[in-house]
C-alpha positions in Angstrom: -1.1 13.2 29.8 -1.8 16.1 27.5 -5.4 15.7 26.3 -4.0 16.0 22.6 -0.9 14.2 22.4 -0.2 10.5 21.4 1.7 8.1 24.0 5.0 5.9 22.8 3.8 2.1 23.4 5.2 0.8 20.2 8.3 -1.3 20.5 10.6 -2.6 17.8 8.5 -6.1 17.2 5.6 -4.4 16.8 6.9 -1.9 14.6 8.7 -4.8 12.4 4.9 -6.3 12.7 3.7 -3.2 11.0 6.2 -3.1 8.1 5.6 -6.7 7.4 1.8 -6.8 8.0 1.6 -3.8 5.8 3.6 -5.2 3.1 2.7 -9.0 2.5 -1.4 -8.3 2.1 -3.1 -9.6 -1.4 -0.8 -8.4 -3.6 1.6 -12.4 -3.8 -1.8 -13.8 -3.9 -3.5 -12.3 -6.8 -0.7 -9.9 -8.8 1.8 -12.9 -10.2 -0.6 -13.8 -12.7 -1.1 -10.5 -13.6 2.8 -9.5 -13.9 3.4 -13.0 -15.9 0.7 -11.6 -19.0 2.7 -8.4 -18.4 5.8 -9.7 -18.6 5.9 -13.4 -19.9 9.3 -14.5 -19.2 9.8 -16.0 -15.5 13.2 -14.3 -15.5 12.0 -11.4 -16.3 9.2 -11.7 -13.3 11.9 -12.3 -10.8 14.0 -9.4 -12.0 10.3 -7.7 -11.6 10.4 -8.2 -8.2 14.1 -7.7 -7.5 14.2 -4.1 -8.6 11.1 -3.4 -7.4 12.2 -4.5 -4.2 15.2 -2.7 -4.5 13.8 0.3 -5.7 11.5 -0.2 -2.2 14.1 -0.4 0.3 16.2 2.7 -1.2 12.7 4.2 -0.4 12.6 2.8 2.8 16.7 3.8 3.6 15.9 7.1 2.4 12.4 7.4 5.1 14.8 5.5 7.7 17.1 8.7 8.0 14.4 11.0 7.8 12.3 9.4 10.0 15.1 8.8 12.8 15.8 12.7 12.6 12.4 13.6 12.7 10.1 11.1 14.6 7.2 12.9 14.8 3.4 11.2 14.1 2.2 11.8 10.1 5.6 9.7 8.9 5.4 11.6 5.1 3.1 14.7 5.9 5.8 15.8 8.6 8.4 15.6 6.5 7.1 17.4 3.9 6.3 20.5 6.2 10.2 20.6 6.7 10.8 20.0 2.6 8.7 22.0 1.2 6.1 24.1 3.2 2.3 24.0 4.4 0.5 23.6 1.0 2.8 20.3 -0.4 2.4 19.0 2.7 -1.1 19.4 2.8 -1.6 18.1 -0.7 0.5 14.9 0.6 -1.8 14.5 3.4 -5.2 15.1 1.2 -3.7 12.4 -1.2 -3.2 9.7 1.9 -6.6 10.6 2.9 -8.6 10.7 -0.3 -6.8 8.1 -2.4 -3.3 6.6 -1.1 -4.3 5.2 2.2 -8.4 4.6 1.7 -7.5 2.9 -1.6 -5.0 0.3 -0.3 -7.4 -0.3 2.8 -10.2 -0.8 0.4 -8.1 -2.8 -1.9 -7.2 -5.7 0.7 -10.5 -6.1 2.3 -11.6 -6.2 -1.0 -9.7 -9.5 -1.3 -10.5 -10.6 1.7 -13.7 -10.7 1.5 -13.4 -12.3 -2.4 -11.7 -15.3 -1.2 -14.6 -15.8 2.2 -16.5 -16.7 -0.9 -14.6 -20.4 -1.0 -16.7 -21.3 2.2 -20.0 -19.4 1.9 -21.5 -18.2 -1.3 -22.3 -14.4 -1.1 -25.6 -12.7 -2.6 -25.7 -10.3 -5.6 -28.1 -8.6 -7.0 -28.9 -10.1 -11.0 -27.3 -8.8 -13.7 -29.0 -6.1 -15.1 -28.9 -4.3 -11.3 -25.0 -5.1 -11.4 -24.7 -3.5 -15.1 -25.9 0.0 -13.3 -23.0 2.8 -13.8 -21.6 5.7 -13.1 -19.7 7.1 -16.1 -17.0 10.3 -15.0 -16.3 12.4 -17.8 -12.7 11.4 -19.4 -12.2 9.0 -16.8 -14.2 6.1 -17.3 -17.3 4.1 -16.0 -17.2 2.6 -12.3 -20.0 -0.1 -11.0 -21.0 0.5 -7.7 -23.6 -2.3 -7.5 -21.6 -4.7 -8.5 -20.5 -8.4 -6.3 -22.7 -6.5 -3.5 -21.5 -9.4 -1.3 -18.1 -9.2 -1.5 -18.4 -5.5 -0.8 -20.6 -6.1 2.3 -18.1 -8.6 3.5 -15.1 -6.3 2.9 -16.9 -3.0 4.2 -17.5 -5.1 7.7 -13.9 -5.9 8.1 -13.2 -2.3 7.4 -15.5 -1.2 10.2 -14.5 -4.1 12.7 -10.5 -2.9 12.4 -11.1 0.9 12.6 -13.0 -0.5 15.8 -10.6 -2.1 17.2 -7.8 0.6 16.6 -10.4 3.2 18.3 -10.5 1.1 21.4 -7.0 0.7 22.1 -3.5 1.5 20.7 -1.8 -1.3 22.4 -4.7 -3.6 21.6 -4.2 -2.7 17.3 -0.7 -3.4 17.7 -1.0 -6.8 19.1 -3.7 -7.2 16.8 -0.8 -6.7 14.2 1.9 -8.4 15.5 -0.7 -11.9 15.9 -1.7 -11.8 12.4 2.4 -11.0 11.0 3.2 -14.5 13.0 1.0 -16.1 11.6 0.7 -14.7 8.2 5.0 -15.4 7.7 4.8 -18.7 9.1 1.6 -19.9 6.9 3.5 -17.8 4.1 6.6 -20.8 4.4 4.3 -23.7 4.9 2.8 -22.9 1.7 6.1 -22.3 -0.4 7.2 -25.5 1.1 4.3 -27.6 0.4 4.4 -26.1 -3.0 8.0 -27.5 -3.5 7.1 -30.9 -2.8 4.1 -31.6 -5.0 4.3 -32.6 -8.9 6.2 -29.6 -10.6 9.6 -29.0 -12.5 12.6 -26.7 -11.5 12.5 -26.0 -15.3 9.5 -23.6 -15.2 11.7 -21.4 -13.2 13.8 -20.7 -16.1 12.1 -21.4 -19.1 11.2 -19.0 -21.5 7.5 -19.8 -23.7 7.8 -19.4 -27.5 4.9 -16.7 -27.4 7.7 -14.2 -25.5 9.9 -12.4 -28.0 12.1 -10.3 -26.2 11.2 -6.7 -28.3 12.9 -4.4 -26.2 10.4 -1.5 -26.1 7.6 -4.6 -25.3 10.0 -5.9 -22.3 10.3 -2.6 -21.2 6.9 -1.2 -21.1 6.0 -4.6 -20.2 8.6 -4.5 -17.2 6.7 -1.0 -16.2 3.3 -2.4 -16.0 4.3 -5.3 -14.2 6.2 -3.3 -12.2 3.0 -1.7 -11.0 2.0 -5.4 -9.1 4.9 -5.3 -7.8 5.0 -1.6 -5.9 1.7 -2.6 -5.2 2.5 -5.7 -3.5 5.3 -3.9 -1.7 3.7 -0.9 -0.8 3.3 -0.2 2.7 6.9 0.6 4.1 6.2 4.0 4.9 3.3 3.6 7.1 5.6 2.9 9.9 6.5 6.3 9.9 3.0 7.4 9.9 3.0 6.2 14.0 6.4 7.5 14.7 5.8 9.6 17.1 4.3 6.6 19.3 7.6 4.3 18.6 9.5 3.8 21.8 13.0 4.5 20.9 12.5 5.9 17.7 16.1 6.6 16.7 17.2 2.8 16.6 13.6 1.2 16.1 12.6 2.6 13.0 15.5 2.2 10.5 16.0 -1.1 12.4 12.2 -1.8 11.7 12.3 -0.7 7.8 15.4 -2.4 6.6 14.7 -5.9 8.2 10.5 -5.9 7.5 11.3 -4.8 4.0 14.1 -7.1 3.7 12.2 -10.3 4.8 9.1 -9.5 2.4 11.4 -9.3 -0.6 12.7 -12.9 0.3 9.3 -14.4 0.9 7.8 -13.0 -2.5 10.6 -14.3 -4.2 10.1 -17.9 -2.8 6.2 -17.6 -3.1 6.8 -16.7 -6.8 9.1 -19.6 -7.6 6.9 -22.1 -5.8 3.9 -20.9 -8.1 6.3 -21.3 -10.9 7.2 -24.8 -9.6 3.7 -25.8 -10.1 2.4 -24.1 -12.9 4.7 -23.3 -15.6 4.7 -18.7 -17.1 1.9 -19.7 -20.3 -0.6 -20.9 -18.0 -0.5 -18.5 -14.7 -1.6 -15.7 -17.3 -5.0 -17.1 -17.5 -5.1 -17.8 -13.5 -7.6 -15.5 -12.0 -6.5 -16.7 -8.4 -2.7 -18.1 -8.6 -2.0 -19.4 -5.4 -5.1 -20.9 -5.0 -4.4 -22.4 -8.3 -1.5 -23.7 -7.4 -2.3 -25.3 -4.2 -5.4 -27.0 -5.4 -3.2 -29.0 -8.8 -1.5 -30.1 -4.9 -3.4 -30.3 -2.4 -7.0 -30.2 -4.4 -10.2 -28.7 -2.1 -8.0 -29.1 1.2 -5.4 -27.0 -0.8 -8.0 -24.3 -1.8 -9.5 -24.3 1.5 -5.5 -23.6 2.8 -4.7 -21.2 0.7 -8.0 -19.4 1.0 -8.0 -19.3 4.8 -4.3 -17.9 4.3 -4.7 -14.9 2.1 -7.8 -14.1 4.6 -5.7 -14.1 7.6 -2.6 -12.1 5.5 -5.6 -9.5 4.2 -7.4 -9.2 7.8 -4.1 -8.5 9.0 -3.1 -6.1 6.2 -6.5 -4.3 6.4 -5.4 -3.5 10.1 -1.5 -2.7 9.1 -2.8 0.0 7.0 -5.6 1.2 8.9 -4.1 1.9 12.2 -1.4 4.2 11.0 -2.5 6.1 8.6 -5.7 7.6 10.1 -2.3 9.3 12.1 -1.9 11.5 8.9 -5.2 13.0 9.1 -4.4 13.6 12.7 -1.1 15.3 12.0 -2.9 17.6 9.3 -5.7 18.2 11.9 -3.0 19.3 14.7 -1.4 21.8 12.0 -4.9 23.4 11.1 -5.5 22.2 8.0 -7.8 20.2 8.1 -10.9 19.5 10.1 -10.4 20.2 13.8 -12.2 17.4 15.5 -10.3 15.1 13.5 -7.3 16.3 16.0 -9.1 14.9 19.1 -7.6 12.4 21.1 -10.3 9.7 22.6 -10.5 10.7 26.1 -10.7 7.1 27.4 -8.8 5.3 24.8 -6.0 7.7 24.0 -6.8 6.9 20.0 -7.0 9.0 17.3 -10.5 7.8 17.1 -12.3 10.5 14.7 -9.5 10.3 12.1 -10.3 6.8 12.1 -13.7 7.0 11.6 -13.5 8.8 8.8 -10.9 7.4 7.2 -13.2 4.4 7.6 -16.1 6.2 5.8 -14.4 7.0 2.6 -12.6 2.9 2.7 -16.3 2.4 2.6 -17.0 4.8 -0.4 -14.2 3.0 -2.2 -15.4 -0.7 -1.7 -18.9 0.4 -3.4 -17.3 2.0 -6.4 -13.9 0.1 -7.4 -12.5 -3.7 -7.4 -9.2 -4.8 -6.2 -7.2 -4.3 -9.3 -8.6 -0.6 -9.8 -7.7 0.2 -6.8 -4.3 -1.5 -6.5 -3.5 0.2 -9.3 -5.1 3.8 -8.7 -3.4 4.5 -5.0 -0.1 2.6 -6.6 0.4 5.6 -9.2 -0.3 8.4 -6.7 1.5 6.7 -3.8 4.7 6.9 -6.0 4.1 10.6 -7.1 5.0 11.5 -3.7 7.8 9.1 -3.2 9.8 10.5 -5.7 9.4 14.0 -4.1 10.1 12.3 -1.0 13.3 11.2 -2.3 14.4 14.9 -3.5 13.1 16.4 -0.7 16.6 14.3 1.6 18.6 16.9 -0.8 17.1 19.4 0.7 16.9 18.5 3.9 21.0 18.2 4.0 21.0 21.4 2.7 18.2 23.4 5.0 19.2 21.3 8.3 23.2 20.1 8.2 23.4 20.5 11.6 20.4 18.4 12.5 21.1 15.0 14.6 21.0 12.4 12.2 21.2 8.8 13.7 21.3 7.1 10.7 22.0 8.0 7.9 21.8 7.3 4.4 24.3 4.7 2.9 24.8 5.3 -0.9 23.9 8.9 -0.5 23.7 10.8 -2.8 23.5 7.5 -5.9 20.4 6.0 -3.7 18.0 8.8 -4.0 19.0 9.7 -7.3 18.4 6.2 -8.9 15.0 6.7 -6.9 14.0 9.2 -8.3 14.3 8.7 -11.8 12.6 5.0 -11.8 9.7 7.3 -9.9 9.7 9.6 -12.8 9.9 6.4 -15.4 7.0 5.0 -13.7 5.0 8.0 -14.0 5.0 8.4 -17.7 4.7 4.8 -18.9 2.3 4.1 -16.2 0.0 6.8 -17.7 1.0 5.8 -21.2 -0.3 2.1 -20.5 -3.3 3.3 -18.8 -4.5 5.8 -21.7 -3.4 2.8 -24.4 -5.6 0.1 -22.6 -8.6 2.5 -22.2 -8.8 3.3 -25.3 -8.1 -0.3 -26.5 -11.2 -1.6 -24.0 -8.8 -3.6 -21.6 -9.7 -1.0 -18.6 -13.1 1.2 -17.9 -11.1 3.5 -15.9 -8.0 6.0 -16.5 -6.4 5.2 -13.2 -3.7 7.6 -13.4 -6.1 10.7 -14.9 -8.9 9.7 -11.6 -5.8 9.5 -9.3 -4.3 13.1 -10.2 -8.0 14.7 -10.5 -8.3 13.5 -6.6 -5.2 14.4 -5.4 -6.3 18.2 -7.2 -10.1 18.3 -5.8 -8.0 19.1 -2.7 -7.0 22.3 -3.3 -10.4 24.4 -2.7 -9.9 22.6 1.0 -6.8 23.6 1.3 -7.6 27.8 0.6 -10.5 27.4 3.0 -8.3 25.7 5.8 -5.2 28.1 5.3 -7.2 31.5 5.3 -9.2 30.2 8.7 -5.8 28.9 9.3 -4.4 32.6 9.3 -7.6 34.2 10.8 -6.8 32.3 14.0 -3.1 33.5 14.1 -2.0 29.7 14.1 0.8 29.2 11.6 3.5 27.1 12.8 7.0 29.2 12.9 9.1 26.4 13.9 8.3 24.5 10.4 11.2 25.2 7.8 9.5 26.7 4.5 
């Protein structure tokens, strides 16, 4: 076996595994609440989750038939080569590195380790150490010292997966399929129990007197809580991030996308109305931890314990859905030359990307000291879907550059799919950074999410210069790559 090159061990239950298990992490746990002060009209939360879903799986439809045409390891980075050339791609990859990917891994240990605390009480230091700052010039003020035990928790199960993904490819994906299991069938023991406790169908339906129905309010309230949502779903595309080690790649991977997706949209659904069951739209906006909530007006402490134990076996298992494929991006970039060579390296024992984990575990670390779940969420949300949009143009231009290519499957709906992608990506771009600017400067949020995501995703571009022109010194660009 080539010293360099990744083996195909991933069949189609473990790739379904991967879609699912990157999907379903914190976001049904934590971001209902959220999206019902958003939103405030339990309609208008299911139709949140409806088109978002929707909106998803055109997403995923349109990465199936690229994908299946070009299963290569680095899923979006490798298809942006062949869209639109070296430095987009690049940019793409820097983003997944530096915001997209870190962020999300940060984000659901971050959960994790916030719900260990129903069993053992964590340390932190005393107020006036946790009220230490870091202010960023026009972006806002971050707290790095800040629930030092949760972040100590979180960083260790960021350390212990990128371990276990360095020791064996094989060994991460049965890691991923064991915690999907179980996380899907705790998932339906919880919506049922939900359903049989002390609640009223009525909730589902019911609309509070405090929600008016202002169109420009529903809609930018729609856009915010639209931002849970993506969040929650977010993940799809990291199957394509390992396809070049997915046996049968053709078949497996739109299979894999359109039935993971699919089954996550019909779980959140059912999650959201069994909340709803139990605890009518006015009063999940002041729940801090919804689920838990709700299980406890059921269940009381042996319903928290439940529900707690859940989310940490859906986030342990999430942490690793994220983790083990997209340190494969850094590895893609690193095989192209741009970026750092000994991130390229295959473990000779272990046949792992192991140094593009590592470091992706490094700066998952650098983001659990600095940020908090919701910042986060909401930060690698925004830039995730900056891409996705181009993603979607970029299947115009791929039946333009490449007609002849071998396309398995192909997109159904084309070209209405990708069209009605891309303008809810553009939508989402300029009311998300409307809302973020508005609750800055009202005090609702310390950060510009939008404004820190762009700046990272542009701190890239001195890296890129110095990897292209020792790129070109070394006589290494890549012919074969459509530019």
């Amino acid at each position: 076996m080539p010293g360099n090159q990744l083996q195909r061990k991933l069949g189609l239950w473990v790739s379904v595994s991967i879609v699912i298990g990157s999907v379903i992490g914190s976001g049904i746990f934590m971001k209902p609440a959220v999206m019902a002060q958003q939103i405030g009209s339990p309609g208008f939360l299911f139709l949140v989750w409806i088109v978002a879903g929707t909106v998803s799986l055109f997403g995923a439809m349109i990465n199936a038939e690229v994908g299946a045409m070009l299963p290569e390891t680095g899923g979006q980075y490798f298809y942006f080569r062949h869209m639109y050339g070296h430095f987009f791609a690049y940019l793409y990859g820097w983003s997944c590195f530096i915001v997209i990917n870190t962020a999300a891994i940060s984000a659901i240990a971050f959960v994790f380790a916030q719900f260990s605390e129903f069993f053992v009480q964590l340390p932190r230091f005393s107020p006036e150490v946790e009220s230490l700052q870091w202010r960023l010039p026009y972006v806002g003020v971050l707290f790095p010292l800040a629930n030092a035990g949760v972040k100590s928790v979180a960083i260790a199960l960021i350390v212990i997966v990128t371990y276990i993904n360095h020791k064996s490819v094989k060994l991460g994906g049965a890691v991923q399929v064991f915690f999907t299991v179980i996380k899907v069938v705790a998932l339906f023991l919880l919506i049922g129990f939900l359903f049989t406790g002390n609640g009223s169908f009525a909730n589902l339906t019911h609309n509070p007197s405090s929600f008016t129905g202002v169109p420009w309010y529903v809609l930018t309230g729609f856009i915010a809580a639209s931002s849970g949502a993506l969040a929650a779903y977010d993940g799809w595309n990291n199957l394509g991030f390992v396809a070049g080690e997915i046996k049968n790649p053709k078949r497996n991977i739109p299979l894999a996308l359109l039935a993971g997706l699919g089954i996550c949209m019909l779980m959140y659904l059912l999650t959201t109305a069994a909340y709803l069951y139990i605890i009518p739209i006015e009063q999940m906006k002041g729940s801090a931890l919804v689920a838990a909530d709700a299980m406890q007006k059921v269940g009381g402490i042996a319903g928290g314990a439940f529900i707690s134990i859940l989310v940490m076996i859906s986030t342990a298992g999430a942490t690793n859905g994220n983790a083990m494929p997209s340190a494969r991006v850094i590895f893609a970039m690193a095989s192209h030359h741009y970026f750092f060579k000994w991130t390229a390296k295959v473990h000779p024992k272990h046949q792992t990307p192991s140094n593009a984990l590592w470091l992706q575990c490094a700066w998952a670390v650098v983001f659990v000291i600095t940020g908090s779940f919701d910042m986060l969420a909401d930060l690698f949300v925004f830039v995730t879907w900056i891409f996705y949009g181009f993603g979607a143009y970029g299947i115009f231009i791929l039946r333009k550059k490449m007609p002849q290519a071998n396309r398995p499957y192909k997109l159904w709906g084309y070209p209405v799919v990708p069209i009605v992608f891309i303008l809810f990506s553009v939508l989402y771009f300029v009311i998300t950074i409307y809302n973020d600017v508005h609750n800055y400067n009202t005090g609702k949020s310390p950060v510009i999410n939008s404004l820190l995501g762009l700046l990272l995703i542009l701190a890239g571009i001195p890296l890129y210069i110095y990897f292209k022109r020792k790129h070109l010194s070394h006589g290494a660009m890549d012919e074969n790559i459509i530019s």
